[in-house]
N, C-alpha and C positions, 0 to 999 in steps of 0.2 A: 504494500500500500504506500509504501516509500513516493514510489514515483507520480501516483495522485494526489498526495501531499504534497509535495514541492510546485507542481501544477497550481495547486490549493494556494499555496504561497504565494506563486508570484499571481497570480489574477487579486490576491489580496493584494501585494505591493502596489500594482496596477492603477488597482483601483482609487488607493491613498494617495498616487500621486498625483493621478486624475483631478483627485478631491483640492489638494494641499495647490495644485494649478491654477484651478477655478476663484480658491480663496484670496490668492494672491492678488486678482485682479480689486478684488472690494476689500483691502487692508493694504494695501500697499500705494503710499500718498502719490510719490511716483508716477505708477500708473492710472489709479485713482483720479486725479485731478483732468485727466484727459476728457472724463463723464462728462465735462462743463464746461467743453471747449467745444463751438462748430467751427471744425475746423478748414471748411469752405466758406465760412462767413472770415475766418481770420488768414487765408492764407497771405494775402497781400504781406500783412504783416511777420508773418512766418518765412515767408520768400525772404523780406528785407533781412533776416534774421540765419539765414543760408538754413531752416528747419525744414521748410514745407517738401514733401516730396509724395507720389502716391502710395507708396508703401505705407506710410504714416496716416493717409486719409482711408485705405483702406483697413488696416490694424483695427483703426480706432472705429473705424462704422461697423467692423463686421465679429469683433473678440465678441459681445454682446450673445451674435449668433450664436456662436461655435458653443461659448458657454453654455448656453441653453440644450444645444443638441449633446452635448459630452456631459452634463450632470442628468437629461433623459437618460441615456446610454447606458451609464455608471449603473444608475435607479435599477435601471430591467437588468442589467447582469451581476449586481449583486443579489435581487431578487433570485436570478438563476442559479449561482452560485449556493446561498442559504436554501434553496430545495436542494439540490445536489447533496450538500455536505446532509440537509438530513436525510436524502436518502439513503445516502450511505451510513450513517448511525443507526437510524429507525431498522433498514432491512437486511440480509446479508446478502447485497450485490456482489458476484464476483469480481475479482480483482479487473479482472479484462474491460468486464461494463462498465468499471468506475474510473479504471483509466481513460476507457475511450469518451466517456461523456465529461469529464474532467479536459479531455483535448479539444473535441466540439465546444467546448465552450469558451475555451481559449482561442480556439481560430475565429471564435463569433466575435472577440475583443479586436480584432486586427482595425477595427474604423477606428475604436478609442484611441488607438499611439498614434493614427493618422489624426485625429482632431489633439490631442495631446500636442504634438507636434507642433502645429497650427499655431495653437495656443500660446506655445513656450517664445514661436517666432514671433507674436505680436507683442506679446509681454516686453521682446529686447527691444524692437523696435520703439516702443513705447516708451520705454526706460531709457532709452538711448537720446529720443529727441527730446523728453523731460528736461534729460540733462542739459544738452546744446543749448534750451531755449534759456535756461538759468544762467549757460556760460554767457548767449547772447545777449543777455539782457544787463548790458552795462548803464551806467549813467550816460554816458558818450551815445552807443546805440539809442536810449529814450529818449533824450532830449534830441534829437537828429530826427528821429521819426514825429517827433512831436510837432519839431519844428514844420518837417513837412506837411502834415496834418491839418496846425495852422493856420499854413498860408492861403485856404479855401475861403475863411468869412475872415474879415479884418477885426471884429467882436474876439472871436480864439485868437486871433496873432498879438493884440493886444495881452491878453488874456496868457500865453505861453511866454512873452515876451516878461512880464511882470514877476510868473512863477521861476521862470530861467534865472533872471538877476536875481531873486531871492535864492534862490536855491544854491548861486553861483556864489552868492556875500556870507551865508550861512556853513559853506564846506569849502574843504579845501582847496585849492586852483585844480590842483588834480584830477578832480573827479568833473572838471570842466570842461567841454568842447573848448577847442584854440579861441575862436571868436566868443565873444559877449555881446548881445544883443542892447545895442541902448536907443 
């Protein structure tokens, strides 16, 4: 029974990692914060930022999906799994039977490590331009987009021009575009 066990195992490891994937996406600030991003409403700004690219617009529209179909999945094959394992407690299946439906049910997992996979791809990619958009997002880059921003109603250039010099008189030269707005 050795060899139904260790089957038994890994569709349990499987499934934990499936599980401990999914979770990632709703705990993880990281990925998380992307729930609150449309990212076709912002890519202008993502482009100016070298973040935006379709990988990234698709990661983020479709992880949603995949989650939904890979924690169904999970559901029905752990379902399948706990009849299994009592059938083999409850009755005395031969070794053969319990091995072979122990396999069948391992080959019905083969979509999970494909959606699995998926998954782990959108997670980096998500992680990935998280990051870029925090590395992007200097005082130099905001004030520059800002300024561009702006220059649409003369109300905002006033308006950015005002916050600039405060903002310019309050830190240090540093953390200032070259020019000052006067």
């Amino acid at each position: 029974m050795s060899t139904s066990n260790d089957t038994i195992k890994a569709l349990k490891s499987l499934f934990q990692q499936c599980r401990s994937e999914m979770n990632m996406f709703i705990t993880e600030p990281l990925i998380k914060q992307w729930d609150n991003v449309d990212i076709a409403e912002q890519m202008p700004f993502l482009q100016d930022i070298s973040v935006y690219d379709d990988e990234l617009l698709n990661a983020s529209k479709n992880n949603q999906k995949i989650r939904i179909i890979l924690l169904q999945e999970v559901t029905k094959r752990e379902n399948q799994l706990s009849n299994l394992q009592a059938d083999i407690t409850l009755s005395n299946l031969p070794e053969e039977e319990t091995h072979r439906n122990a396999l069948k049910l391992q080959s019905d997992c083969a979509t999970l490590q494909s959606h699995l996979y998926t998954l782990q791809q959108y997670r980096k990619i998500l992680t990935t331009n998280a990051l870029r958009v925090h590395e992007g997002l200097t005082l130099h880059t905001v004030f520059t987009l800002a300024e561009r921003e702006s220059t649409r109603r003369k109300k905002k250039k006033e308006l950015f021009e005002t916050g600039f010099n405060l903002s310019c008189s309050i830190t240090n030269a540093g953390n200032c575009p070259e020019k000052q707005i006067t």
